[in-house]
N, C-alpha and C positions, 0 to 999 in steps of 0.2 A: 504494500500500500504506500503510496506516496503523500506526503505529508508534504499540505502546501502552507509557507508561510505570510502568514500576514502581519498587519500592522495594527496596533488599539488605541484609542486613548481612555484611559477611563478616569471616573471624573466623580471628585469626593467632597461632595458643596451645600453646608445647611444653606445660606442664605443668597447665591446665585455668583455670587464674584469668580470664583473656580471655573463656575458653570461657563459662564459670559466664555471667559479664557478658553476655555477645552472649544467652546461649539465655534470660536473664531478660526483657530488653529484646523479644529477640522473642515472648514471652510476653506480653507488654505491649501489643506493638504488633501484634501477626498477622505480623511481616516475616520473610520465611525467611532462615535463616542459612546463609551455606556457609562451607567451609574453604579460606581463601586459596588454596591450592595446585591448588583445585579450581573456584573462581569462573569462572564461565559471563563473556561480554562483558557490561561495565558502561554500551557506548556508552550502551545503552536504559533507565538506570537513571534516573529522577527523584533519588531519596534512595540515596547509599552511605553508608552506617556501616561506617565498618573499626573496628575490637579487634584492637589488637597489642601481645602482651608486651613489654616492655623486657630487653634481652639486651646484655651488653657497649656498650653508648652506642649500642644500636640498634633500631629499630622491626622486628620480626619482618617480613618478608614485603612489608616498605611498598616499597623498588624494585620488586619483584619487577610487583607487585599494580598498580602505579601510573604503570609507565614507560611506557604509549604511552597514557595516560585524558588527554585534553583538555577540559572540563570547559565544556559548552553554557551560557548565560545559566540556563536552567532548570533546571538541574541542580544539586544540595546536595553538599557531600562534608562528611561526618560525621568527625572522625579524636578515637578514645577510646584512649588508651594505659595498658597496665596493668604494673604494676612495683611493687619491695616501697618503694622509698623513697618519703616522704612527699611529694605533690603540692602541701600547703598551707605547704608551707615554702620560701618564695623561690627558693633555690638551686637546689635541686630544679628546682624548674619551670622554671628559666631553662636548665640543664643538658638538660633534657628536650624542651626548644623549639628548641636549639642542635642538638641532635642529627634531631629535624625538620626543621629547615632541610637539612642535609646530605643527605637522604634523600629529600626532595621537590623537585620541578622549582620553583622560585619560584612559578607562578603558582596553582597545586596548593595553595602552604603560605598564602599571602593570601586564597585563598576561602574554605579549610576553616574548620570551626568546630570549636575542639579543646578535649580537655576530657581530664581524669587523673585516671585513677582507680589503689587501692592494691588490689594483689595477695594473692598468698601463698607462702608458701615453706613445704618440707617436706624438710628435706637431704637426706634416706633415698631421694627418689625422684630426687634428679635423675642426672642421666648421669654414667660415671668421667671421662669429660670436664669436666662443667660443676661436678664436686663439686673436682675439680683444680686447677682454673679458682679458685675461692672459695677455697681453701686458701691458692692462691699470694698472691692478696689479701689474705686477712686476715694472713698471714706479714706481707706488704710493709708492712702498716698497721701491725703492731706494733713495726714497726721503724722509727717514726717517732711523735715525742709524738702523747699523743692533743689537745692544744691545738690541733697542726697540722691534725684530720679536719676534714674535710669534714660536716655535715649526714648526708649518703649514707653517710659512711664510718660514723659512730657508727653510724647504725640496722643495718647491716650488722654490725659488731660485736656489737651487742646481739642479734642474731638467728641469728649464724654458730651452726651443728650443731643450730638447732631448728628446731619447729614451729611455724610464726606464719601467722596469718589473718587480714588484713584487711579481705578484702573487704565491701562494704557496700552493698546493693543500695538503700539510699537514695539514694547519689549517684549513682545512674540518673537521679534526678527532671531535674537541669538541662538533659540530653543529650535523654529524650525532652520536655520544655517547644521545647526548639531545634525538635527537627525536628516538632514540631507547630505553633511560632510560623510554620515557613515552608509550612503549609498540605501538606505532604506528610502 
């Protein structure tokens, strides 16, 4: 039997930011997108692109999506993470890479090729959970100078109870140049 391969993106997104991203890229690229929760086996995949929100110091769906994928010599694994704090800011990225590590099997986080992109936030929609969740946060943060924030914590400051849009479907360009430099 011949075993053909293909390409996926799948796509790990409570409140649509990921989502935006993955269905652009697949627009881009012809490659169907599915919803982590719903991804078909990867064994047959050439190229995976996941998109997963950033949530509490964690990659949406990435255990989930990624616990039994062994990863063939010809096979890519794409991993694009979207979240509101900024990617081009050190901290950030290094916070963000940390928390990859935790979530991927070592050999999984040394192949992928990872790249961050900036989200959005819309307070009004999120869950009484996760609006609770942000509240106790920014409580915590102001009970502490603001000399002591973090990078993450200021822009979270400056964004708590609104509306902010970052996304930027230019910083697709680097993610599709990858998976096209590798011939998929």
């Amino acid at each position: 039997m011949v075993t053909v391969m293909k390409h996926i993106i799948i796509c790990a997104s409570r409140y649509g930011s990921a989502r935006r991203y993955a269905e652009r890229l697949s627009e881009q690229t012809g490659i169907s997108v599915a919803d982590y929760r719903e991804a078909p086996s990867l064994t047959d995949s050439a190229c995976i692109i996941y998109f997963g929100s950033l949530y509490a110091g964690g990659v949406l769906g990435m255990k989930k999506t990624f616990r039994h994928l062994t990863l063939r010599p010809e096979q890519k694994l794409v991993i694009v993470t979207v979240g509101l704090a900024d990617p081009n800011i050190p901290e950030n990225r290094e916070n963000i890479r940390h928390s990859l590590e935790k979530q991927l099997p070592a050999d999984l986080y040394e192949e992928a090729a990872i790249f961050h992109l900036r989200g959005a936030m819309d307070y009004q929609k999120l869950s009484p959970a996760h609006r609770t969740m942000m509240a106790l946060l920014c409580r915590s943060l102001r009970s502490k100078p603001s000399e002591e924030w973090s990078a993450e914590d200021r822009a979270l400051m400056e964004t708590y109870g609104k509306q902010v849009d970052f996304v930027d479907f230019d910083s697709l360009k680097p993610i599709l140049e990858n998976i096209q430099e590798a011939g998929t």
